[in-house]
C-alpha positions in Angstrom: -9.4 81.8 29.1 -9.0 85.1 30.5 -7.9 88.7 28.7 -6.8 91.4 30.4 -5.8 94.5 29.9 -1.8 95.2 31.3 -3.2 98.5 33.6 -5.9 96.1 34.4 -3.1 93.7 35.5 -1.3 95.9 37.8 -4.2 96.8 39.7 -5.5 93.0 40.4 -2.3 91.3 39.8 -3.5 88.8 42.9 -6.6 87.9 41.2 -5.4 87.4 37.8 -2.5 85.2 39.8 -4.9 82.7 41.1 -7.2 83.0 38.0 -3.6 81.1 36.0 -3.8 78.2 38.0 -6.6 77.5 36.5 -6.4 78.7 32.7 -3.8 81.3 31.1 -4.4 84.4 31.6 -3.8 86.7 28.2 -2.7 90.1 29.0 -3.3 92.3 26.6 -2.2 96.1 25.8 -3.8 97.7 22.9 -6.3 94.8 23.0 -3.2 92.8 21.6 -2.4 90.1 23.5 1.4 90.4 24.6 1.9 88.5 27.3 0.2 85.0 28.3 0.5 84.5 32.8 0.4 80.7 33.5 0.6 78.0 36.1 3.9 76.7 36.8 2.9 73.2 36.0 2.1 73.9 32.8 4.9 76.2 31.9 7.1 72.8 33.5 5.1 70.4 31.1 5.7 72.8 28.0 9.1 73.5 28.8 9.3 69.6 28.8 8.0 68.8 25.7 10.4 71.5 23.8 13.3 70.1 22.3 14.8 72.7 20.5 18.9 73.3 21.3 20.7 76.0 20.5 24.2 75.0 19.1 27.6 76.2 19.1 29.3 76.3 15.3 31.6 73.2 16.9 29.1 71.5 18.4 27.0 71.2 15.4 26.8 67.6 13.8 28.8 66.2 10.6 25.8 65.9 8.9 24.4 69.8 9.4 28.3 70.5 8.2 28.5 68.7 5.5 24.5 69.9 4.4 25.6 73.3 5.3 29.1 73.9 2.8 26.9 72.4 0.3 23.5 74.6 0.3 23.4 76.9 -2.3 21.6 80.4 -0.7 22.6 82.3 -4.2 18.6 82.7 -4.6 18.4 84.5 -1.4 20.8 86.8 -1.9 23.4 86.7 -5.0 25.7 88.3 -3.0 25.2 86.4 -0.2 28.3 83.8 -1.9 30.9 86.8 -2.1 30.6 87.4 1.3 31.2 83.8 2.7 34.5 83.5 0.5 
């Protein structure tokens, strides 16, 4: 694993390139990481194994309607109920 710090980045961008096809590169700013540079297989392979889908309200299943009219979210927010009706 390599850290590197974003001005650090710019400068050797090339390097830090070929250093990702090997292991992620974690660039950091304010030695926070906040961005990770990685090889395109792997970002392919990770992307394959998400699942997650974003739906639209009528493209939602029966089941998530039906479990969503009946959740009581009163213990989030009591008024949370006034402003769905």
């Amino acid at each position: 694993m390599t850290s590197v710090a974003a001005t650090e980045f710019q400068t050797r961008t090339g390097r830090y390139m070929e250093d990702a096809g090997k292991s992620p590169v974690f660039i950091t700013k304010h030695n926070r990481a906040v961005r990770v540079l990685i090889d395109i297989d792997e970002y392919e392979r990770l992307k394959a194994c998400d699942k997650r889908r974003a739906y639209h309200i009528h493209e939602l299943p029966e089941e998530w309607h039906t479990a969503l009219d009946n959740a009581d979210l009163s213990h989030i927010d009591p008024q949370l109920d006034t402003l769905i009706d």
